[in-house]
Each structure stands twice: as structure tokens, then as C-alpha cells.
N, C-alpha and C positions, 0 to 999 in steps of 0.2 A: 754637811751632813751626808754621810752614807748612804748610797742606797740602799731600799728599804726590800728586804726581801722575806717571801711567805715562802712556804713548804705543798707543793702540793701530793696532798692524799695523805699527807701523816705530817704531823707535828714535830716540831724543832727549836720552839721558841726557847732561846736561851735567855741567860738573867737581862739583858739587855733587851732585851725586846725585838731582836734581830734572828730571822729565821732564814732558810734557803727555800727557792724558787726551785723546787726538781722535777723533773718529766718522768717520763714516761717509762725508762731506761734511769734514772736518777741524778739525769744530766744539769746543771743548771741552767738556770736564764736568771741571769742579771740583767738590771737596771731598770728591773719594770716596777714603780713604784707606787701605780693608782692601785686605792685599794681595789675598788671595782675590777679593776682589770685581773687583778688576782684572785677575788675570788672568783670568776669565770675562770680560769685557767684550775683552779683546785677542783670548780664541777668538772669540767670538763675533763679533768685527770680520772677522777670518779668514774663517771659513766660513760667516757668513750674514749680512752687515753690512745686510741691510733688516730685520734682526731687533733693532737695535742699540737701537733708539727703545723696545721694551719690556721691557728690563732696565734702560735706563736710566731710565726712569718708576719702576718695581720698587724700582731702589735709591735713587732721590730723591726719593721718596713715601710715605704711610703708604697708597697706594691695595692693598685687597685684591684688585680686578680683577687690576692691574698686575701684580701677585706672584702669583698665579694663571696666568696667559700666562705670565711670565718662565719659571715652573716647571715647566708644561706643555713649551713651547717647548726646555728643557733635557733635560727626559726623554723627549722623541724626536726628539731630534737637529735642533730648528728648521726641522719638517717639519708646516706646519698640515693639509696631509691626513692625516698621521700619527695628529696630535690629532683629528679627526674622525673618524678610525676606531679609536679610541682601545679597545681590550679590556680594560685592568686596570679591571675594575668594581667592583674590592676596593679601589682610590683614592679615599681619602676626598675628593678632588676633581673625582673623575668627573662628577659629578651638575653643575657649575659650569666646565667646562673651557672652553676659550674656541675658538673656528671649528667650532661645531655648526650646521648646516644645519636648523632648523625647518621643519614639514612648516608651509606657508601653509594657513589655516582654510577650509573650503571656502564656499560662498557658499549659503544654502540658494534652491535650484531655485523661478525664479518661474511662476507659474497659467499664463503665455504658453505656456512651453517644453511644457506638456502634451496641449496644443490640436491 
């Protein structure tokens, strides 16, 4: 059986019952065939389609990063300042979240600057 593909953000279902998978730009993504998974990727086309590129990485990859953002990105609403001011510090993912601001290392002060 074919894979099973959905449309996202607009509809395509032909007499067969087979649609396309399209992003953001109208690109496809084949072979993703949980429904679940597609219809997240149709919200996700919805309400935050520059979001699109990291659930699709997520679900076509065995990357941990990927699915890490995807997850993040899902639990608060595809809002990365959300995620960088992220309070559930009881998320075993806290510590590994993704759009955290590093504080830059400071430069230790050279003999000039004392002078």
C-alpha cells in the first residue's frame, strides 16, 4: 500500500482517498503516514508554518536535537521565547531545551587596562 499522504493547510483529497503532504513553500514530505503525526504537521502548517522545518526533521530523523525543539516548540505553543523562559524545571528536558541564550565568557582583563 502507498503511502498515505495528507495536505497541509488546504485540502487535496482525491477520489482515492490520497492526498499530499505540503509545507510551508508547497514542498512535500512523503512517507509520513501516522495519522497523528499529520495532523500536527497540518496545525502546525496553520499557526506557525516557520516552525514546520523542525517537526519535520523530528519525524524524518532519528535526531535527538530535532525531537527535543519539536517537543519543546509543541509545549508552548511554537513560541521560542516561550522556550527560553521556559519555568517547568521538573522537565526532564529543561537542562537541553533549545533557544537558550548563553551568557558569552567574559575575556580576562589585560595589564593595559590597569595602567
Amino acid at each position: 500500500m502507498p503511502a498515505r499522504e495528507v495536505d497541509v493547510g488546504r485540502s487535496t483529497e482525491g477520489g482515492d482517498g490520497e492526498g499530499a503532504v505540503l509545507g510551508a513553500k508547497g514542498a512535500r514530505i512523503r512517507g509520513e503516514t501516522d495519522p497523528k503525526r499529520l495532523e500536527r504537521l497540518a496545525a502546525v502548517s496553520k499557526d506557525g508554518p516557520s516552525k514546520l522545518g523542525a517537526f519535520r526533521r523530528a519525524y524524518s530523523s532519528k535526531s535527538l536535537r530535532a525531537a527535543v525543539s519539536a517537543f519543546c516548540l509543541e509545549c508552548l505553543w511554537l513560541d521560542p521565547a516561550a522556550i527560553r523562559g521556559c519555568t517547568a524545571t521538573a522537565c526532564p528536558l529543561w537542562n537541553v531545551r533549545p533557544y537558550q541564550s548563553y551568557p558569552k565568557e567574559r575575556e580576562p582583563a589585560s595589564d593595559e587596562s590597569k595602567g
